[in-house]
N, C-alpha and C positions, 0 to 999 in steps of 0.2 A: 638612492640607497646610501646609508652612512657606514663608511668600513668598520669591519666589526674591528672589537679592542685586541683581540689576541688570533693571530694566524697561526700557524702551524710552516706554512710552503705560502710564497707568491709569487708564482710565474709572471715572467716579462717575457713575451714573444710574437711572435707571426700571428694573427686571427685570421683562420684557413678553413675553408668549406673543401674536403676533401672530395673527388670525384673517382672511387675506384673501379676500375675493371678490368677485366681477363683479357691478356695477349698472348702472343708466339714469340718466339725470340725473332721471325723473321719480319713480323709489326714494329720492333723498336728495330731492328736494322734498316728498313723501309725510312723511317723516321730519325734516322742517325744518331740513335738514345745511345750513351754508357747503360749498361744493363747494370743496375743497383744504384743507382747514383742521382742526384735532383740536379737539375740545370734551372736557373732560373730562362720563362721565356715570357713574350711580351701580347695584349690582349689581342693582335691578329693570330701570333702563332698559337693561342690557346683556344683561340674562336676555331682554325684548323683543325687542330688535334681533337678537340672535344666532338666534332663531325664525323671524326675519323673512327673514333670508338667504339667499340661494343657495348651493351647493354648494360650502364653501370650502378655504381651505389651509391648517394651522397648522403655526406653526413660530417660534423664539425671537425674539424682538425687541426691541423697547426700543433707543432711537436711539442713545447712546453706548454700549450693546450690540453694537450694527449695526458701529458703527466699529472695537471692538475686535476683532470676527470677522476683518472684512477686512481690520484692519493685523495682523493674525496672518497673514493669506492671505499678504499681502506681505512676510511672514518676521522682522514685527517680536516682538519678545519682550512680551506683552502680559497686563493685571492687568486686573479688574473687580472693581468694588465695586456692589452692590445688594440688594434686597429680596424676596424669594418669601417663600414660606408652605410648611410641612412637609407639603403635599400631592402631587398626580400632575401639574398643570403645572408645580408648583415643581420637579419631579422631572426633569421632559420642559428645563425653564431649564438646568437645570444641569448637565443632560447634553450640550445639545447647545451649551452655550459651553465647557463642556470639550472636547469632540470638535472645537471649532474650535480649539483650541491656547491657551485662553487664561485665564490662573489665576484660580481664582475663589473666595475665603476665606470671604466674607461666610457666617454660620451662617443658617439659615432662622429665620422665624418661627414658633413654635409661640402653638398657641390662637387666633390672634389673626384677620385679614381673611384672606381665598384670597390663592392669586398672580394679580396683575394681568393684565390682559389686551385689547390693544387689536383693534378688532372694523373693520378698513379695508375701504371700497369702493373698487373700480377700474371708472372711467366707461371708456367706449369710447376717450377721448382720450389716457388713460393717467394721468388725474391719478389722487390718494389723497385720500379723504375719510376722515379717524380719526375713532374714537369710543374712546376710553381709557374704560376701570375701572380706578380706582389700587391698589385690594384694598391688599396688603402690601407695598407702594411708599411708604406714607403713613410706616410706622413707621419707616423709616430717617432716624437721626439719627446724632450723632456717637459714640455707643458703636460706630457697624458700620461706624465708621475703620480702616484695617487701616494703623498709625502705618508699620511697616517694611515696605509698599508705598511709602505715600507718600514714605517718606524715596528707595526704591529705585528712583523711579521718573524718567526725562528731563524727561517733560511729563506732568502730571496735566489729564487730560480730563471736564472737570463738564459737562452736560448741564442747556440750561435749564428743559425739562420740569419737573424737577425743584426747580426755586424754587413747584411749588405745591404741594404737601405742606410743613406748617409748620417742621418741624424738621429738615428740612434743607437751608435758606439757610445754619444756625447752622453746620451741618455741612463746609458751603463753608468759609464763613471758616477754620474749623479745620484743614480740610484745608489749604490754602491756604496756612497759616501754618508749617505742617507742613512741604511740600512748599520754601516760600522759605529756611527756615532750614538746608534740607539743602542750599540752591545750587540746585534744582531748577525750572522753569518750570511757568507752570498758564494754561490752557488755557479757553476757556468759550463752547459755543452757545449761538446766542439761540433756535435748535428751532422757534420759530413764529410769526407778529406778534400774533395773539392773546396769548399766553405774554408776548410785551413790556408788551405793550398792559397786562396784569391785574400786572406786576410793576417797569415802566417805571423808576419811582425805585429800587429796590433795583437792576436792571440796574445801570443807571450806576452807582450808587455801588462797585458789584463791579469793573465795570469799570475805573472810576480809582484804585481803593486794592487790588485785588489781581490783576485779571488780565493777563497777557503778552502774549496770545494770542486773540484774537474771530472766530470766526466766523460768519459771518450770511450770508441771501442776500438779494435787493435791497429786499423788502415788509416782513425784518427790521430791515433795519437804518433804512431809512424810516420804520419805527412809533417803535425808537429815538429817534431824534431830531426827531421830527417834523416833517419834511420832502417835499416833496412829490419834488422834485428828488436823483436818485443820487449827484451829482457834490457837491449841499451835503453828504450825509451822508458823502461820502467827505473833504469837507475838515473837516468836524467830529472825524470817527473818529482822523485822526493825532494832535490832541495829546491821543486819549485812553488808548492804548492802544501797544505796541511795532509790532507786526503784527497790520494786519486783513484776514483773506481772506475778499473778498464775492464770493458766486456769482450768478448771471446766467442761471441755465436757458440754454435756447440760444445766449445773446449772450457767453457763458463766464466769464471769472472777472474778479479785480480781489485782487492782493496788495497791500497798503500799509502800508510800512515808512517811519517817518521821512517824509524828504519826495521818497524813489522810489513809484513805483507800475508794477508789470507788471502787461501785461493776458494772460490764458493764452487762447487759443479753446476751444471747447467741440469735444469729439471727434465727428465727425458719427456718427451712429445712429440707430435706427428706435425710435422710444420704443414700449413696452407696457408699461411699469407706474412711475412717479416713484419709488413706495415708498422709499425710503433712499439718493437720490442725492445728498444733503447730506451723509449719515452716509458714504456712499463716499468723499465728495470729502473728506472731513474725515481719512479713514482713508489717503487715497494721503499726500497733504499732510504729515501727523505720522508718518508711516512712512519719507519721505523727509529731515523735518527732523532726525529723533534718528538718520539717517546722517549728517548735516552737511552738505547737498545746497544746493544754492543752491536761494534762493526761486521762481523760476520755474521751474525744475524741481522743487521741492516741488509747484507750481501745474499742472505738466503732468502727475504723478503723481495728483493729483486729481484732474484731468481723465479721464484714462484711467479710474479705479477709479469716478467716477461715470457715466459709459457706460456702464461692460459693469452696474452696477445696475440702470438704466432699459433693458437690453436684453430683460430677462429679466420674470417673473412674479417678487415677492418680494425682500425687500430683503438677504438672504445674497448675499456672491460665487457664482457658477457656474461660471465662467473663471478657468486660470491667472492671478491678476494679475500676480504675479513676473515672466511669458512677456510680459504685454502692456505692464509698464510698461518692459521693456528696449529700449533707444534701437535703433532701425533702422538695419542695418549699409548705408542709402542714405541718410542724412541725411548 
C-alpha cells in the first residue's frame, strides 16, 4: 500500500497484542507487580504470567497504537509505524489497526523475535498493571521509516515506550528531522514515570532540541523533572517545549502554551478499566488540533475520548466518539 498524500496524526510506536484480565491486588503481589505501572519482562517470564491468568481478552494494542485507532474513530486521516513478526498475532496487528481505519506500511519481521505482547491486570479499582514482552518491537529502527508519511503527515506521534528498545531513540531523531523539514509538527509521550525514570536525560534532551508537543500525566511529568510539586513541573515544562498537555486522572487536564495555561475538567464516569485513557486523551487532543481547533477545546476533545476509554473493558473506542465529541446544542 502507497502512503496516502495527506495524514492528519502518524504514530511511531510499540506494535502490541494486548492480553487483558481481572486480578486482586494479592495476584500482582504474589507476582511482585508495581500496581499501575509496565515493567518491561522477557518471553519466559511472559510464557509464566500468561499461565498464570485468568480468563482474558486479546485485542491490538500498543499505546500510540491506541491513539491512532481512536483519532481514526474521530474521523482523523491517520498513519502507523511499528514492528510484528511474520506470525498469527502479527497477523491479528495488522488486521485489526487496519479495520480501524488506519494506514499501516511498516513490512513485518521475518526470522526474527514473535510480535510483542503486553499481558495487563485489571484490579477491582480499575487500575492497569502491564507487563510488556517487546518480541519484534526491539527490531524497529530507522529503515522502518516510512519518509512519505512522515513528510505527509500534520503531527507525528512518537511514543515513549519506545525509547527502550536501542535503535530507536536514533529513529526519533530521524523521524523528527524528517517531519520538521517538511513544515510538519512532532509530537512525544512520556507513556510512564518508570520509562522517564530509565531514560530521564535522553527525554529532555528530545524534548528541547526536537519536540512541539509533550504529553505526560502528572507522576510523568514529576519524574521528568524531578519534582515533587505539579505546579514547579508546570513552570519548568513552558520554556521547554511549545505546548504541554498534562493529564490529572480525575482532577482533569492542564494545556500549557507559552505563558497561558487552560485547565479542561475531567468528564465524570464510572471507571472499570484505565487501560488507554492517556492514549484516548492524546487521540481527542491531536484529532482536534490538525482541525485547527483551539486548545481547550483540543483539551475537552480529550477529555471526552478519555472517558468513554476508562468506561469500558479494553483500551479500543466502543462509542461513537465523532457523536460524543460534538458540542451540545444546550451549551
Amino acid at each position: 500500500m502507497s502512503s496516502p498524500t495527506e495524514l492528519d496524526i502518524l504514530g511511531i510506536g510499540n506494535a502490541i497484542v494486548d492480553v487483558l484480565a481481572r486480578a486482586d491486588d494479592a495476584f500482582l503481589s504474589a507476582h511482585r507487580m508495581t500496581k499501575g505501572a509496565m515493567q518491561l519482562i522477557d518471553a519466559e517470564a511472559a510464557e509464566r504470567l500468561y499461565a498464570a491468568m485468568g480468563p482474558g481478552i486479546e485485542s491490538s494494542g500498543g499505546s500510540a497504537a491506541n491513539t491512532c485507532a481512536a483519532a481514526a474513530a474521530l474521523g482523523a486521516r491517520v498513519g502507523f509505524l511499528g514492528k510484528v513478526a511474520a506470525d498469527q498475532l502479527g497477523a491479528v496487528f495488522r488486521h485489526d489497526i487496519a479495520a480501524a481505519g488506519v494506514h499501516f506500511p511498516t513490512p513485518p519481521l521475518a526470522g526474527g523475535a514473535p510480535t510483542a505482547r503486553c499481558l495487563i491486570l485489571v484490579t477491582p479499582d480499575g487500575q492497569r498493571t502491564m507487563n510488556t514482552y517487546l518480541g519484534a518491537c526491539v527490531a524497529f529502527g530507522e529503515a522502518d521509516l516510512d519518509l512519505a508519511a512522515l513528510r505527509a503527515a500534520r503531527i507525528t506521534y512518537l511514543e515513549g515506550y519506545l525509547f527502550d528498545p536501542p535503535a530507536a531513540q536514533a529513529a526519533f531523531r530521524a523521524a523528527s528531522a524528517v517531519a520538521h523539514a517538511a513544515g510538519r509538527r512532532v509530537a512525544i509521550t512520556l507513556s510512564d514515570p518508570f520509562c522517564v525514570a530509565r531514560h530521564r536525560e535522553a527525554f529532555l534532551a528530545f524534548l528541547r532540541e526536537e519536540a512541539d508537543i509533550l504529553f505526560a500525566n502528572e507522576a510523568e511529568i514529576r519524574a521528568l523533572y524531578q519534582v515533587e510539586r505539579f505546579e514547579h513541573a508546570v513552570a519548568l515544562v513552558r520554556g521547554d517545549v511549545d505546548i504541554a498537555v498534562l493529564t490529572r486522572g480525575p482532577e482533569g487536564s492542564v494545556v500549557v502554551a507559552g505563558d497561558a495555561a487552560y485547565e479542561i475538567p475531567a468528564m465524570p464516569v464510572r471507571v472499570v478499566d484505565t487501560t488507554g485513557a492517556g492514549d484516548a486523551y492524546a487521540a481527542g487532543f491531536l484529532a482536534a488540533l490538525a482541525q485547527g481547533r483551539a486548545l481547550p477545546e483540543c483539551g475537552r476533545w480529550g477529555a471526552v475520548a478519555a472517558a468513554e476509554a476508562i468506561s469500558h473493558f479494553g483500551a479500543r473506542p466502543q462509542a461513537d466518539l465523532r457523536a460524543l465529541v460534538a458540542p451540545s446544542p444546550h451549551r
